[in-house]
C-alpha positions, 0 to 999 in steps of 0.5 A: 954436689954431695950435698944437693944429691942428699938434698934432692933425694930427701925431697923424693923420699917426702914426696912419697909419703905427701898425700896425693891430690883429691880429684875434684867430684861435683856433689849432687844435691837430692832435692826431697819431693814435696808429696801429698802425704795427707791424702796418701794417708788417707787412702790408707787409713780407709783401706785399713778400716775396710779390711779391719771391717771385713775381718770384724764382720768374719768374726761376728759371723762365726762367734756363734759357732766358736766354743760350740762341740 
């Protein structure tokens, strides 16, 4: 008897530090779009190239009066 107690309670006492059984969690999947980025590209590409030609357009119409007193 004495030694089924000892038996038993050494059992509970592994079981305490046994780990504990993981939840199963379904894992989701991100599936990547398949975008246009050439073209999306391309319109930002030409948005630069409007602005840079604005802004090089604003310089050459100052340039003459830069340095001037």
């Amino acid at each position: 008897m004495y030694k089924s107690v000892l038996i038993l309670a050494a059992i509970a006492s592994a079981s305490a530090f046994a780990p504990a059984p993981r939840q199963v969690v379904p894992r989701t999947v991100v599936m990547a779009e398949d975008r246009n980025y050439e073209a999306e590209f391309n319109k930002l590409q030409k948005e630069a190239e409007e602005r840079l030609d604005e802004k090089v357009a604003e310089l050459m119409k100052n340039i003459d009066s830069v340095g001037q007193k």
